[in-house]
C-alpha positions in Angstrom: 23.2 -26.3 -12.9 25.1 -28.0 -15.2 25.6 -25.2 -17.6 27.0 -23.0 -14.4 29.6 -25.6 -14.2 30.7 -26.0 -17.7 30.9 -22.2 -17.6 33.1 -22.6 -14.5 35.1 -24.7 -15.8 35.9 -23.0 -18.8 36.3 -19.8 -17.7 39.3 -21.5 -15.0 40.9 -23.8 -18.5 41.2 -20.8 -20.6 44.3 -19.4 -18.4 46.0 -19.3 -14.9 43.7 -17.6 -12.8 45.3 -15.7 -9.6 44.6 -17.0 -6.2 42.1 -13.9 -5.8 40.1 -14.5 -9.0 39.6 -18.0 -7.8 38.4 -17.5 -4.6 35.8 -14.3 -6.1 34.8 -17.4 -8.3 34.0 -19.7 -5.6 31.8 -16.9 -3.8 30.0 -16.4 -6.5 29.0 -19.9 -6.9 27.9 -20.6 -3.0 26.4 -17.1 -2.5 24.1 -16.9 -5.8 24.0 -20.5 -7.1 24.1 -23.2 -4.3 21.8 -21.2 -2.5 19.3 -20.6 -5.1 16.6 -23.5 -5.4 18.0 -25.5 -8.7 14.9 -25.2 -11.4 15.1 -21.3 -10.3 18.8 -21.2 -11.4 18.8 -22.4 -15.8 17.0 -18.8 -16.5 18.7 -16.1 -18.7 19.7 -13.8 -15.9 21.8 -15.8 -13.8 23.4 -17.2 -17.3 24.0 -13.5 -18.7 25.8 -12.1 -15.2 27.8 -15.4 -14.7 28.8 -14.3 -18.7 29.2 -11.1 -17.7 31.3 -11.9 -14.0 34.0 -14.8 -16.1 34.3 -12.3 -19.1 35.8 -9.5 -17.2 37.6 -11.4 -14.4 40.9 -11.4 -15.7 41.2 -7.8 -16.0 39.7 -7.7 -12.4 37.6 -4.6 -14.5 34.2 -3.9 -16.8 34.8 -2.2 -19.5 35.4 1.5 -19.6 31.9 2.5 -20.9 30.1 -0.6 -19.0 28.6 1.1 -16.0 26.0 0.9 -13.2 22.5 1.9 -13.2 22.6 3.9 -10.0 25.8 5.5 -11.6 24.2 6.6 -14.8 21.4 8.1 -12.7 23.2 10.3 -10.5 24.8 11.9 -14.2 22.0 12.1 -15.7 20.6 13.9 -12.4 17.1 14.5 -10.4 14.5 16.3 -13.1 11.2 16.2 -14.6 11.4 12.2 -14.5 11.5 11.5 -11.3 9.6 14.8 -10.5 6.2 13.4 -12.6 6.6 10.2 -11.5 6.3 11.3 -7.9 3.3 12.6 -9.4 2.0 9.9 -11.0 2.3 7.9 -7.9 0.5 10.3 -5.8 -2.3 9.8 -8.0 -2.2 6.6 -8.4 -2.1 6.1 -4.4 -5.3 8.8 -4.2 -7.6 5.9 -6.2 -6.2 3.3 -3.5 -7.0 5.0 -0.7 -10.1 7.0 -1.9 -11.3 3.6 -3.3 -11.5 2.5 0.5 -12.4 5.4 1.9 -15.2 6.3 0.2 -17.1 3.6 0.9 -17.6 5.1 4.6 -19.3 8.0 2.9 -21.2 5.8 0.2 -22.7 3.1 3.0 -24.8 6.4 4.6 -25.5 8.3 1.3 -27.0 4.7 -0.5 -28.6 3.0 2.4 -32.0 3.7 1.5 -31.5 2.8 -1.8 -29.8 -0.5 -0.9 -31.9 -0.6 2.3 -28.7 -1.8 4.4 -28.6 -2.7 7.9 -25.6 -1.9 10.1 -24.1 -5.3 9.1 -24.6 -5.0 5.7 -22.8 -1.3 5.6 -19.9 -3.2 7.2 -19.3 -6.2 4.5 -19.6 -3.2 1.8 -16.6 -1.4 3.4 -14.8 -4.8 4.0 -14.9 -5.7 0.2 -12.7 -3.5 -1.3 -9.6 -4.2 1.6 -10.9 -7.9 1.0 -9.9 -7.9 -2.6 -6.5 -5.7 -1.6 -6.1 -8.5 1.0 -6.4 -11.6 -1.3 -4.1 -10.4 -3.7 -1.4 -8.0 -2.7 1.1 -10.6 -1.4 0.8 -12.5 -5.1 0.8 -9.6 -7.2 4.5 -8.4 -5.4 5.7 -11.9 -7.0 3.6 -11.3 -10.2 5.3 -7.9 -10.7 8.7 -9.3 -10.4 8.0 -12.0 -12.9 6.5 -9.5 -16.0 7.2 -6.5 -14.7 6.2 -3.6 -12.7 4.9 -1.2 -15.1 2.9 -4.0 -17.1 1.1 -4.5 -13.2 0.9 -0.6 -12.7 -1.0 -0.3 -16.0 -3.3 -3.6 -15.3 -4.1 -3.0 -11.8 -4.8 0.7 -12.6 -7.0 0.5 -15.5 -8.8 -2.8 -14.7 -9.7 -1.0 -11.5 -10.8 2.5 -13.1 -13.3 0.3 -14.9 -14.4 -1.7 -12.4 -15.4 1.6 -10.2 -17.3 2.8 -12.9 -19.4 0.0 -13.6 -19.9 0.5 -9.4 -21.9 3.9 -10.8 -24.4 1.7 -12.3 -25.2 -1.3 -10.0 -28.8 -1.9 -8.3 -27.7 -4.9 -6.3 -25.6 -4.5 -3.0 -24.5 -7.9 -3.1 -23.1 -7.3 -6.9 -22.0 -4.1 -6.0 -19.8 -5.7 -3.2 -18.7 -8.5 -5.6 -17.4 -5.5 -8.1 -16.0 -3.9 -5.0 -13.9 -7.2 -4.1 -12.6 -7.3 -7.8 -11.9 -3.7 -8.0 -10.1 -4.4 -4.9 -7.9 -7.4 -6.5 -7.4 -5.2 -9.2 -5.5 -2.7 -7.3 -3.6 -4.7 -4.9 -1.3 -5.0 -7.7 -1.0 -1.2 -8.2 0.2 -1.3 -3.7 2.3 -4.0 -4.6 4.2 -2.4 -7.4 4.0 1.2 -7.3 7.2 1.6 -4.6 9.4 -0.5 -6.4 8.6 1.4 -9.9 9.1 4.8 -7.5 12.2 3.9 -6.5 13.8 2.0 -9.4 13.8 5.4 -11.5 15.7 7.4 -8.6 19.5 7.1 -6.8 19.7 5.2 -3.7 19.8 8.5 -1.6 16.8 10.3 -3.2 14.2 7.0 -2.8 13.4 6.9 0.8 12.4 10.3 0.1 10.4 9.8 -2.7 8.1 6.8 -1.1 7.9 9.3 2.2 6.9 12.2 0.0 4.3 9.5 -2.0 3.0 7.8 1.2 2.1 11.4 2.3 -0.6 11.3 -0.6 -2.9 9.3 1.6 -3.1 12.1 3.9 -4.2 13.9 0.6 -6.5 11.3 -0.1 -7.6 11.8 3.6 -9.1 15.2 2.7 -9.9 15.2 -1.0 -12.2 12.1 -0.2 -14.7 14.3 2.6 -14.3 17.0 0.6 -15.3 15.9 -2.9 -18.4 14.3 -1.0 -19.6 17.7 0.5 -18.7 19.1 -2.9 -21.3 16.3 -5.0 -23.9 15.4 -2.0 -24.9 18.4 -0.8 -27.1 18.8 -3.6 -29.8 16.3 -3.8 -30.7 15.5 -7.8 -31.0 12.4 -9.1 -31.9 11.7 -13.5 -34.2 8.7 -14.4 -32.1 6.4 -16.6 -33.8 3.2 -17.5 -37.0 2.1 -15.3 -36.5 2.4 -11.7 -32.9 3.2 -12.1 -31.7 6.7 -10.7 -28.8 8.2 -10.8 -28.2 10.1 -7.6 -25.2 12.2 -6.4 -23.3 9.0 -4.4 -23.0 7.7 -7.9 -21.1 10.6 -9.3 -18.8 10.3 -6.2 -17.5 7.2 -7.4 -16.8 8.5 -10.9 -14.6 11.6 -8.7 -12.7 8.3 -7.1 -11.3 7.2 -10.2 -10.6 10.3 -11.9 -7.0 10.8 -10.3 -6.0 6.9 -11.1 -7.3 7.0 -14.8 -5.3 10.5 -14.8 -1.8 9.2 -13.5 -2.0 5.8 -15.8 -2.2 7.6 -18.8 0.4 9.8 -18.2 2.3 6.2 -17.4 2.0 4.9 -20.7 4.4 7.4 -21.7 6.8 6.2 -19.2 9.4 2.9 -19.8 9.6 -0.5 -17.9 12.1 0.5 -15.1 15.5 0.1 -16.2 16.5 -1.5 -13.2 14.0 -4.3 -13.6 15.1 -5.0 -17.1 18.5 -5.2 -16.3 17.7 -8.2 -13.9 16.0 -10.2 -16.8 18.8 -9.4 -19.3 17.1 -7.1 -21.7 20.4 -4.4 -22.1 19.2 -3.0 -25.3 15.2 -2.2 -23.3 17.4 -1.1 -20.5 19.5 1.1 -22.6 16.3 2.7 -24.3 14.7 3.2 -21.0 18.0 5.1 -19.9 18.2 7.2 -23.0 14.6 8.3 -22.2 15.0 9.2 -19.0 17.8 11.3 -20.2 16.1 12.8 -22.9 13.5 14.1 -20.7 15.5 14.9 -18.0 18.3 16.6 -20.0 17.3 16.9 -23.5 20.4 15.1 -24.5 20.8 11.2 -25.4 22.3 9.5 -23.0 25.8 8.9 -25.3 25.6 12.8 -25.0 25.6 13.3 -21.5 28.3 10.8 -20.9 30.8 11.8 -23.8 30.8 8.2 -25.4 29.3 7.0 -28.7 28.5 3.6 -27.1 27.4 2.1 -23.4 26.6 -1.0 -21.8 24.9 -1.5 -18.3 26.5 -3.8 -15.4 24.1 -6.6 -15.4 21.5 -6.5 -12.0 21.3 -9.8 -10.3 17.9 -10.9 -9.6 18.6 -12.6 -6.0 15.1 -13.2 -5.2 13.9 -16.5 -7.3 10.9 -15.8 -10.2 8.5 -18.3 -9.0 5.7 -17.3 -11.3 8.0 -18.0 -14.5 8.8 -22.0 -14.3 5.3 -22.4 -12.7 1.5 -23.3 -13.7 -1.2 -23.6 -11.8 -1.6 -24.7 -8.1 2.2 -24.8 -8.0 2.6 -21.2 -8.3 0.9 -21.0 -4.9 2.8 -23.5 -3.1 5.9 -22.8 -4.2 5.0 -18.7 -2.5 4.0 -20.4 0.9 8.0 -22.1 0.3 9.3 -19.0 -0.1 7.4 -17.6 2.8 8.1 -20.1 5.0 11.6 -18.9 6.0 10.0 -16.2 7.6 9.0 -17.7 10.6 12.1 -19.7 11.1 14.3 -19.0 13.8 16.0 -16.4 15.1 13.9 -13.7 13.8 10.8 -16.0 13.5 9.0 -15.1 17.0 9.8 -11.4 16.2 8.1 -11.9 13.0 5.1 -13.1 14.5 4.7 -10.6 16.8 5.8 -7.8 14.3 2.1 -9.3 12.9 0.2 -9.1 15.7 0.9 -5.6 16.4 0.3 -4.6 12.4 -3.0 -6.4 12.6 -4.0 -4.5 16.2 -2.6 -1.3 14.8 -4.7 -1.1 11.6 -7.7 -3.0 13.2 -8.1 0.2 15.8 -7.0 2.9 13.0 -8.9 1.9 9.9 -11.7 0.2 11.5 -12.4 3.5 13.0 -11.6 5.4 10.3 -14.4 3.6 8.4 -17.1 3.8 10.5 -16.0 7.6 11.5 -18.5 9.2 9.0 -21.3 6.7 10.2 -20.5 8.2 13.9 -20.7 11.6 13.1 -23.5 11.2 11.1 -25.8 9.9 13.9 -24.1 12.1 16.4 -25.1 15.1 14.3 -28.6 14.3 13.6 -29.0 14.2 18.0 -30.0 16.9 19.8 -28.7 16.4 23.1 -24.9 17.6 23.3 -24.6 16.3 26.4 -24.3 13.2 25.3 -21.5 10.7 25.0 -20.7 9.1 21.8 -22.5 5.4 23.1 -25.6 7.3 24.6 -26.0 8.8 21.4 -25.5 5.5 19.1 -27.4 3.8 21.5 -30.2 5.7 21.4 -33.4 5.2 18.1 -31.4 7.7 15.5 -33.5 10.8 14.6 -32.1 11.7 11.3 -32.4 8.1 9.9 -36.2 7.0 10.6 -39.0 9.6 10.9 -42.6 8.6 11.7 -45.4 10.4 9.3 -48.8 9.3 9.1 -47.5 5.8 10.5 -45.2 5.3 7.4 -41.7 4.8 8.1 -39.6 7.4 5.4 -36.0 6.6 5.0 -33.2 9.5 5.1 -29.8 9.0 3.9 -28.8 12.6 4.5 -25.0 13.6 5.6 -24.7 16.3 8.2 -22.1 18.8 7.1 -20.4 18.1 10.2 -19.8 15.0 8.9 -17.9 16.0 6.1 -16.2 18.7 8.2 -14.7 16.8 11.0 -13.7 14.1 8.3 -11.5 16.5 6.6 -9.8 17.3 10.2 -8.8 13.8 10.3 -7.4 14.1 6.9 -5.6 17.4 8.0 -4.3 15.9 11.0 -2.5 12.6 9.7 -1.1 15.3 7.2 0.5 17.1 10.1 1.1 14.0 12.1 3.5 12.9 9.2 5.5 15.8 9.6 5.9 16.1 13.3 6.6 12.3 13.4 9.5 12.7 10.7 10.7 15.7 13.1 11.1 13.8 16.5 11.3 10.1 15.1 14.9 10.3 15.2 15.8 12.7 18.3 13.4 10.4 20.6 13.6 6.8 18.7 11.5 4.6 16.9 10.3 2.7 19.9 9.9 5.5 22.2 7.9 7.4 19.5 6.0 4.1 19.1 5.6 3.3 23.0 4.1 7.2 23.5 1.7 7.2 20.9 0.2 4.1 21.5 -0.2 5.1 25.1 -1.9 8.0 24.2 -4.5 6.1 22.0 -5.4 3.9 24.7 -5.8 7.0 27.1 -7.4 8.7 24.2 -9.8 5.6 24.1 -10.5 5.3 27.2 -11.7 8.9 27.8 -14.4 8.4 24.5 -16.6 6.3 27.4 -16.9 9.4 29.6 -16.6 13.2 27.5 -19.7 14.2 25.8 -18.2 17.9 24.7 -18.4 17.4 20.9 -15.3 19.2 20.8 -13.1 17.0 23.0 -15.0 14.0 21.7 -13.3 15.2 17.7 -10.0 15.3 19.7 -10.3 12.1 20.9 -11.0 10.8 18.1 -8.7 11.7 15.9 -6.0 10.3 18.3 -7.3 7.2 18.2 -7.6 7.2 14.3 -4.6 9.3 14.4 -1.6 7.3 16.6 -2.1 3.9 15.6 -2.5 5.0 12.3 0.9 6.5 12.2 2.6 4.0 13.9 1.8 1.6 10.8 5.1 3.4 8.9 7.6 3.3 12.1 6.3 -0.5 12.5 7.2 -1.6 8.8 10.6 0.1 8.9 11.4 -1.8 12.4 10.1 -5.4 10.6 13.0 -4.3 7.8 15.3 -4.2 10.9 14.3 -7.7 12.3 14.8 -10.0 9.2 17.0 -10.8 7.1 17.9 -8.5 3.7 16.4 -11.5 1.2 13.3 -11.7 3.2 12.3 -8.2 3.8 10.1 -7.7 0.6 8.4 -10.5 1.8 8.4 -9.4 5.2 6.5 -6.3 4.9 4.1 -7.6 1.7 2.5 -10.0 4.4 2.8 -7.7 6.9 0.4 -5.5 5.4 -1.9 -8.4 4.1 -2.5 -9.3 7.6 -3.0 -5.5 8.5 -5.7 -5.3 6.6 -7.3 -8.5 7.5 -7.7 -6.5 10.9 -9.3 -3.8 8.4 -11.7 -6.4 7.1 -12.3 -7.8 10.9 -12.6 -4.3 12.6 -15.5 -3.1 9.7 -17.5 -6.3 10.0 -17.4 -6.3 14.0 -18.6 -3.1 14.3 -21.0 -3.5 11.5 -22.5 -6.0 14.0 -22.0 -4.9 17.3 -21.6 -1.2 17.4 -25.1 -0.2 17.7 -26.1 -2.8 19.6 -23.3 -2.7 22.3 -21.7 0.4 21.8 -19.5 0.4 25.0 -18.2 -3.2 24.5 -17.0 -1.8 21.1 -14.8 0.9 22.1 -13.7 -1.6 25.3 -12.6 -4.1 22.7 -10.7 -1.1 20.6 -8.9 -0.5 23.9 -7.8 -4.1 24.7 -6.6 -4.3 21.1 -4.8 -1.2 21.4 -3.5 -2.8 25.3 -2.1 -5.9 23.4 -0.2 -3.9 20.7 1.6 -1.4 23.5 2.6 -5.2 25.2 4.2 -6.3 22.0 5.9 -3.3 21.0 7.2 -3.2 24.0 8.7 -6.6 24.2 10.2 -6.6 20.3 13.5 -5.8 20.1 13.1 -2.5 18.1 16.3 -0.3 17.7 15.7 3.4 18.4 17.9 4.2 15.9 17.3 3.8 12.5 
């Protein structure tokens, strides 16, 4: 702090300062210093802007050729940059998702190889979102303090390999520890990926970009069923070493990591983001990173494109403290719960909360359906009767699982087509629900768009106890996978609403920590009690569903955006 003031005061000695230039001084100080915790403040970018604010002040100018980021970006123009990256992203976000996902296919095709119960099929799909859980909040401060490509690269990679040691494991119990690392691993390609997306395009073009990227996990929604009808409807398997096989479910995990191992090499090519260097004062990286993008975008240097033989980048201030840099050890987490802790003060503290609950509910109904979707269909194939509904049929002894011959009990972990089929409808539907919701989201409102859908998912819930027509039963289905699963993105743009600008990075990185701790809680419950009490299940989905519609209802969400 001391050096801020010296700085100050030298800046004011060195000449008569207008009444103007002293008061911009004095904001400066109370809204980026005094307010900033003091070991956050003696770090290179808060000294290099200060430099940067007192050395121009008395022109009340930058330089000519000293420009912003944003400005440089919109000269150098939208191209193959931003149009790869977008790429890059999508497949990056495929391996997220399909990393999850596929476990719902994987817990049916490796049960008799694993000999799981119901129980134990549930902790294998919870370990993955455990591991996204446990680390997704700290890897968003992580990326800010070495950057977010450095993350991308490490979360990616460490991931990729992870999954493909998964090919090769004979235990379930160290194939879910794998699982929970893998999942760790890429919790810090979720954290970073958006702010990488959105750091290489102008302000107007980035919302776009991360709607256009989030729609990859309706991709991800039908390459996932798709790839597994593709691989296990053939049944091989090759002898390896002694009673290791490897059969068809293990390929599908190679499949999984394909796109991510894909997009990260084509990364390596790409620079840190500009933006991000700018806000550790590294000019010169910035400068490269700028001159690339240009390069590639334009086939000119970026001196070219702007008719100058030199340049020099307004410097980004970093409002957000670096907790990870001045920190070791147990400190580093207690000084993330400080920073979290403003969250829940008041006035937007209550809403906060609430915003929470209704994430949690939202993703405990969508995903933990979503999960055990395959499962359902499975065991609703393999019956006979059609006249069934979904709970006669799960409650009754499963005919395509167990078969009686000769008094020895034969295990099958065969996949009805159906199965694959009617997951791929899912997929095809959140694809098209993402479009009609960006159509009527603004014409109707966020909350009414939120209020209706939810309704209908209850509805949609309640019916599933009474329809056995295995058409309407899909239907039904897919609404209540469907509604609350859309509602997730209308839900973190109203928490971005109800909290303050410094907070809001924070705000929706815990937001969708808790979410999928209902992920984690929705796969193990029904892992338990699905069978078992089938009708309490789908009664419990509808009271969660009940409590989210009561606090939506009672947040103060703005129709507009």
């Amino acid at each position: 702090m001391s050096t801020i003031m010296t700085a100050l005061n030298e800046t004011v000695r060195l000449g008569a300062l207008s009444e103007v230039q002293t008061q911009y001084i004095v904001l400066f100080f109370h809204r980026y210093i005094l307010t900033t915790p003091t070991h956050f403040v003696n770090n290179a970018s808060w000294t290099f802007a200060l430099k940067v604010k007192m050395q121009y002040l008395r022109g009340d100018t930058f330089p000519p050729n000293m420009l912003e980021y944003d400005e440089i970006l919109e000269k150098i123009g939208y191209g193959k940059t931003q149009w790869i990256l977008l790429l890059i992203s999508g497949l990056l976000t495929i391996t997220s998702v399909a990393a999850q996902q596929t476990m719902s296919i994987v817990v049916i095709a490796s049960r008799c190889e694993f000999d799981t119960t119901e129980a134990e099929m549930g902790v294998m799909m919870a370990a993955y979102v455990a591991g996204v859980f446990l680390s997704t909040y700290i890897w968003g401060y992580v990326c800010d303090a070495i950057g977010r490509r450095k993350v991308l690269l490490y979360g990616t990679f460490s991931s990729c390999a992870l999954l493909f040691v998964l090919m090769f494991v004979t235990s379930v119990w160290l194939f879910n520890i794998i699982n929970l690392l893998s999942g760790i691993s890429l919790g810090g390609v979720s954290a970073a990926l958006y702010a990488y997306l959105s750091e290489f395009n102008i302000p107007r073009h980035r919302a776009v970009a991360i709607n256009y990227s989030t729609m990859f996990v309706s991709v991800t929604a039908i390459y996932v069923p798709a790839t597994a009808w593709a691989v296990l409807s053939y049944d091989w398997s090759i002898p390896i070493v002694g009673d290791f096989v490897f059969r068809p479910w293990r390929l599908l995990m190679l499949l999984t990591l394909l796109p991510g191992v894909i997009g990260g090499l084509v990364l390596l090519h790409y620079p840190e983001s500009p933006k991000y260097l700018l806000s550790q004062d590294k000019e010169d990286q910035a400068i490269n990173a700028v001159d690339w993008i240009s390069k590639f975008n334009r086939g000119l240097s970026i001196t070219q494109v702007l008719s100058c033989n030199e340049i020099r980048l307004k410097p980004e201030i970093q409002t957000e403290e670096n907790i990870l840099s001045n920190s070791k050890g147990w400190h580093i987490i207690t000084n993330i719960a400080r920073a979290t802790k403003p969250l829940f003060h008041k006035p937007h503290g209550f809403n906060f909360v609430l915003c929470n609950v209704a994430v949690f509910c939202m993703f405990f109904s969508s995903n933990g359906i979503q999960l055990w979707f395959p499962e359902i269909v499975n065991r609703s194939s393999n019956e006979g009767n059609q006249s069934s509904t979904v709970c006669e049929i799960l409650s009754s002894p499963e005919q395509g699982q167990i078969k009686s011959m000769n008094s020895t009990n034969i295990c099958s972990d065969a996949i009805s087509t159906n199965t694959y089929i009617d997951n791929m409808i899912v997929g095809v539907a959140f694809l098209v629900g993402f479009l009609i919701q960006g159509v009527i989201l603004n014409p109707i409102g966020r909350k009414n768009v939120l209020m209706a859908a939810l309704a209908l998912s209850i509805f949609s819930g309640l019916l599933l106890h009474f329809v056995s027509n295995p058409i309407v039963v899909l239907i039904l289905f897919c609404l209540v996978i469907l509604l609350p699963g859309l509602s997730i993105s209308i839900m973190l743009g109203a928490i971005v609403d109800l909290v303050p600008t410094n907070l809001r990075g924070k705000a929706v990185s815990l937001c969708m920590s808790l979410g999928r701790l209902g992920i984690i809680a929705a796969t193990n419950l029904m892992g338990i009690i699905l069978i078992q009490y089938c009708t309490m299940t789908f009664a419990l989905l509808s009271v969660i569903l009940i409590v989210c519609f009561v606090v939506v209802y009672y947040l103060p969400i703005r129709n507009s955006a």
